[in-house]
N, C-alpha and C positions, 0 to 999 in steps of 0.2 A: 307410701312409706316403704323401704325398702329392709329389710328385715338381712342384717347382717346376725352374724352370732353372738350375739350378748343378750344379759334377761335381768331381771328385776325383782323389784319389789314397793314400797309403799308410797304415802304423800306425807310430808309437813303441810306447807304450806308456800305459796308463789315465790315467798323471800327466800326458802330454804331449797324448794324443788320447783324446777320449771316445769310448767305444763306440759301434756304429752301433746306436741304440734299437730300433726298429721293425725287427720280423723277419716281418711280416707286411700285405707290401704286396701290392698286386694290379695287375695289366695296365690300365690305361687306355687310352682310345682318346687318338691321336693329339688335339692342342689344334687348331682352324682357324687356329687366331693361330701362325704358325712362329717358332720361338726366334730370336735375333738372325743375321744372317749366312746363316741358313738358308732356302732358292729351292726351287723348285717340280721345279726340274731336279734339285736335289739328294738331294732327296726320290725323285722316280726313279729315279735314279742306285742310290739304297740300295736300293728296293725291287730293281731289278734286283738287283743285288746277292746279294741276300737270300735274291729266287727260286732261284739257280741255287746256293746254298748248301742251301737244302732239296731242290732236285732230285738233286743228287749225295748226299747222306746215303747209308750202306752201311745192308744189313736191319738189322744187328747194331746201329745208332745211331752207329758211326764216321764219321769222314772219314779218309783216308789224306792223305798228301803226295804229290805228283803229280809234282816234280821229283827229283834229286839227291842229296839228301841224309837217303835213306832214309826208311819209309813215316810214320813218329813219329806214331802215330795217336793218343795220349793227347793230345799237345800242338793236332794237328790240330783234336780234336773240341770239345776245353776252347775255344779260341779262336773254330771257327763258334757253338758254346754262345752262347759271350760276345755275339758278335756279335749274334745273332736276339735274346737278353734286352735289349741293348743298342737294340731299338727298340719294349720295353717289353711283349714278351710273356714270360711267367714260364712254370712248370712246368704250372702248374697253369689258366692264361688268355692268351688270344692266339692269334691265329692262325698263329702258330711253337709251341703249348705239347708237342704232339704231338713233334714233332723236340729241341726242348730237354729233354722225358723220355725219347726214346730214347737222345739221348748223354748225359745223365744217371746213366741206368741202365750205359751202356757203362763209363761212368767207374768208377763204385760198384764193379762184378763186374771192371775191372779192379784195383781195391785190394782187393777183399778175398779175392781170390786170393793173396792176398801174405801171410805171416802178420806180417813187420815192418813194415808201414804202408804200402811203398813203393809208388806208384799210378803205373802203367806198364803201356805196351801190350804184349800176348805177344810177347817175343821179338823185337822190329822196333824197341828206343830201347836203341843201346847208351851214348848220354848221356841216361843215365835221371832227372837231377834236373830235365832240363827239363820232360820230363811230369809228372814228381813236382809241381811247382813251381805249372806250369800246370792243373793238376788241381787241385790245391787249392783256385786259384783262383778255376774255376768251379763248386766244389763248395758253394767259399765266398759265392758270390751265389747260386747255389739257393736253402741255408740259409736266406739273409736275406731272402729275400721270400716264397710262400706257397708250402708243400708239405706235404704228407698227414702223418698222425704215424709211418706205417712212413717214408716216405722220411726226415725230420727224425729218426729217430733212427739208420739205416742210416747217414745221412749223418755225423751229430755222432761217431759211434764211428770213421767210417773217417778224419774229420779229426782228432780226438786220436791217434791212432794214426802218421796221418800227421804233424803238428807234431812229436811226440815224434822221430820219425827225424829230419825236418832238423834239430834241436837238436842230436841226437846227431851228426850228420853233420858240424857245423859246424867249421870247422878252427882253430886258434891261430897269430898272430901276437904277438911281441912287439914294440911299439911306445915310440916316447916321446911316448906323451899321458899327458896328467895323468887321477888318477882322476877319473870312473869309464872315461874312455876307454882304462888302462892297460894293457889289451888288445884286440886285431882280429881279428876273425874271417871268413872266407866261406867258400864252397862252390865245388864242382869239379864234373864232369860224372858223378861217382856217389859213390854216398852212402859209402863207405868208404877212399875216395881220399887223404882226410887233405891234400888241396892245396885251392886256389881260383882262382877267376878272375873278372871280374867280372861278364858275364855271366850266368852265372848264381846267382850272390850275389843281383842285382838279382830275375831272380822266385823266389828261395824269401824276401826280402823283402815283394815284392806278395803273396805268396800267406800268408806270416804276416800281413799287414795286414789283410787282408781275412780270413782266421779270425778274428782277434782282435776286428774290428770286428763279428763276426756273433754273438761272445759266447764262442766257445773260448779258453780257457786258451794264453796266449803266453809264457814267462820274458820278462820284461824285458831280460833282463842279454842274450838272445838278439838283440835289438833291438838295445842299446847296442852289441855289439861289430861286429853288424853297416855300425852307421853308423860306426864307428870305421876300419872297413878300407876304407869307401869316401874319410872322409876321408883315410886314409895313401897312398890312390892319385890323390889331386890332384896334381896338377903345379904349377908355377910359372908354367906359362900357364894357369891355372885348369883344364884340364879334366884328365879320368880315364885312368889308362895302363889297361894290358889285364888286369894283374894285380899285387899286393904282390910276389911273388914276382920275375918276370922282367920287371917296368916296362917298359922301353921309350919309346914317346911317346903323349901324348894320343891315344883314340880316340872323335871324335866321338859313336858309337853307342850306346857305357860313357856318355862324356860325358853326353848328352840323357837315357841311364833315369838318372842319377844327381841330375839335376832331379826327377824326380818323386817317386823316392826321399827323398828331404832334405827338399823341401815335405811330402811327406807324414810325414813323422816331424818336422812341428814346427820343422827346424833354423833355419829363415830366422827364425820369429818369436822366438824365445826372450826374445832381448838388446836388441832393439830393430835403429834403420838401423848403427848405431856398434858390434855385437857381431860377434864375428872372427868366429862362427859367420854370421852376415849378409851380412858381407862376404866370405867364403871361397863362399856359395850369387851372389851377384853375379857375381865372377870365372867362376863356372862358366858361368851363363847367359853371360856375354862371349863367352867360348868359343864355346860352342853357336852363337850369333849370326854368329860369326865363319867357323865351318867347317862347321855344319851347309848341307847347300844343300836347297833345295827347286827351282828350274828341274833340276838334273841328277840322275838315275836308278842311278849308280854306285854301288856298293857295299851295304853292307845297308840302301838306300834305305826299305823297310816297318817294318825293325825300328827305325831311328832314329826313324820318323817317328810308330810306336806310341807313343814313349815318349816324341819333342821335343812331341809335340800335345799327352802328359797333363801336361807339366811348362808349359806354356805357357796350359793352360787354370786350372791352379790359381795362377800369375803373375797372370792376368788382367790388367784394364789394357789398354795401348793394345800391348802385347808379344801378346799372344792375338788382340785384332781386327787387329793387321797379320798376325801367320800363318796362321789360321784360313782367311779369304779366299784365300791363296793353296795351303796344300797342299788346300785346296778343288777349288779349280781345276785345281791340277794333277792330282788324283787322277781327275779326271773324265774330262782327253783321255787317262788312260793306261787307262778301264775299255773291255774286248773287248765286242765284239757278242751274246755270248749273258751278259753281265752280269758277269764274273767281271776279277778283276785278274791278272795273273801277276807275281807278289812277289820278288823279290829271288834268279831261281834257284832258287828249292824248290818251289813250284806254286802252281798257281790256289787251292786251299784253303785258302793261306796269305795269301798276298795279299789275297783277297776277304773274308777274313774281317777280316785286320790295317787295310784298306783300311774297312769296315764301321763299325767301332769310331770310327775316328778321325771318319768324317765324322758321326755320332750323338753325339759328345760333348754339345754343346749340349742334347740330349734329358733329359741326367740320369735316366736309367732302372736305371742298375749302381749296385747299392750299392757298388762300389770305384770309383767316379768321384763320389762327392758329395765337395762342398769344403764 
């Protein structure tokens, strides 16, 4: 696969998104010619970055969480994963391929410790679908670029196993959308919970997009009902409340992943600029635009910005080179002197890696960033 500059975001379903073809791409060396927007500083900026993500690696192949909110070592390690693939080294090539097999393998031997799919750290995520979700996810760009036939099939059995849970996990809403939207569905912070909220709706989302696009088996209808409950939690100021359940007001956060969501399942393009599905993904960005900020630091500052940057890169247009430039910039005077970001309260692992990601978009190196 040859990795031109474009990037991405989610799955519908085979009817709405094709499959990602090529499951056997390889590491290339950086282009001399830097993709649009992207400076020399910036380029440093990652490699620091980068370093002090492979410096901290645990023996085991983990990362921990470094702040407050408990050590979530599945979600931690999927994410620095993403990040080091994310500047084009694979499993298997790169000067990251060593650190991305060992949390690899951390990943792997954390699911299949499980016998129902569920992919989580020992003991230390008592909101278990966020690793679940997040694991998936980087299991799921493993898959799709080059690995050995023991890991490629290690891999393929622990993510059918895993998709088959979040399906089963998914909760029922009744709704009035016409079919096939006639029902809504998400997810809650563990797989048996039988509630939702949106957050993590949004990554067992990504992380079915990206199985799907690596060639694993997705239910459709799992898709649909998904996008269904994201639509039931739009507001009338365009953006997303916290959950179907207990609404509330727009949250920017929900907001921004629910961009990238919706691009990536198709919804914008369906109908054309005149179809309510078009016009309902508008009103959202409006929002976004509105309340998302980039100069201020408050609130889940990393995770909005993981998800306004994917929903803004696959926008494109003149909406992407006006944000790109700035959470550029700003991400730069907030990185610390031994390379690392501190994210949102929960630690440097989180940040530096969330921080990682956003600024390689341009690179198109993740099979779950192609557009």
């Amino acid at each position: 696969m040859k990795r031109e500059t474009q990037f991405g975001a989610l799955l519908l379903a085979a009817a709405l998104l094709p499959a990602f073809a090529a499951r056997t791409a390889k590491a290339e060396p950086p282009s001399p010619v830097l993709p649009e927007m992207m400076d020399e500083r910036t380029v440093k900026a990652i490699d620091r970055g980068l370093t002090y993500l492979a410096k901290t690696q645990r023996q085991d192949g983990s990362w921990l969480n470094s702040g407050g909110y408990g050590y979530y070592p599945a979600v931690m390690t999927s994410l620095s994963g993403m990040a080091l693939m994310a500047s084009g080294s694979t499993p298997e090539a790169g000067p990251y391929a060593r650190h991305i097999t060992r949390a690899m393998n951390y990943v792997l031997k954390s699911g299949e410790s499980n016998n129902d799919g569920l992919i989580t750290g020992p003991g230390s995520e008592y909101r278990s679908m966020y690793g679940h979700g997040f694991s998936m996810l980087f299991l799921a760009q493993c898959y799709g670029v080059d690995v050995n036939k023991d890991y490629e099939k290690r891999i393929k059995t622990l993510l059918d196993k895993g998709v088959k849970l979040t399906v089963q996990s998914q909760s029922n809403i009744q709704t009035k959308f016409p079919k096939p939207y006639h029902k809504a569905g998400g997810w809650y912070y563990t797989p048996s919970s039988g509630n939702d909220e949106g957050s993590v709706t949004v990554t067992q989302l990504q992380a079915l997009r990206a199985c799907r696009n690596a060639g694993i088996k997705v239910p459709r209808e799992t898709i649909e009902k998904s996008v269904a409950y994201l639509k039931h939690c739009q507001l009338g100021d365009g953006g997303i409340c916290y959950s179907a359940s207990s609404r509330g007001g727009s949250r920017p956060a929900i907001s921004a992943a629910g961009i990238a969501c919706f691009y990536a399942a198709g919804v914008y393009d369906r109908g054309g600029k005149e179809d309510a599905e078009a016009q309902m993904v508008e009103r959202l960005v409006s929002y976004c635009k509105k309340h998302v900020q980039i100069s201020g630091t408050s609130g889940h500052y990393f995770y909005t910005h993981f998800y306004m940057a994917q929903g803004m890169y696959h926008r494109g247009g003149k909406d992407w080179k006006d944000y790109y430039p700035q959470i550029r910039d700003k991400l730069l005077s907030m990185q610390n002197i031994d390379g690392s970001w501190n994210g949102d309260g929960v630690g440097t692992t989180y940040g530096t890696a969330l921080a990682c990601i956003i600024l390689q978009l341009p690179y198109n190196y993740l099979p779950i960033c192609q557009k």
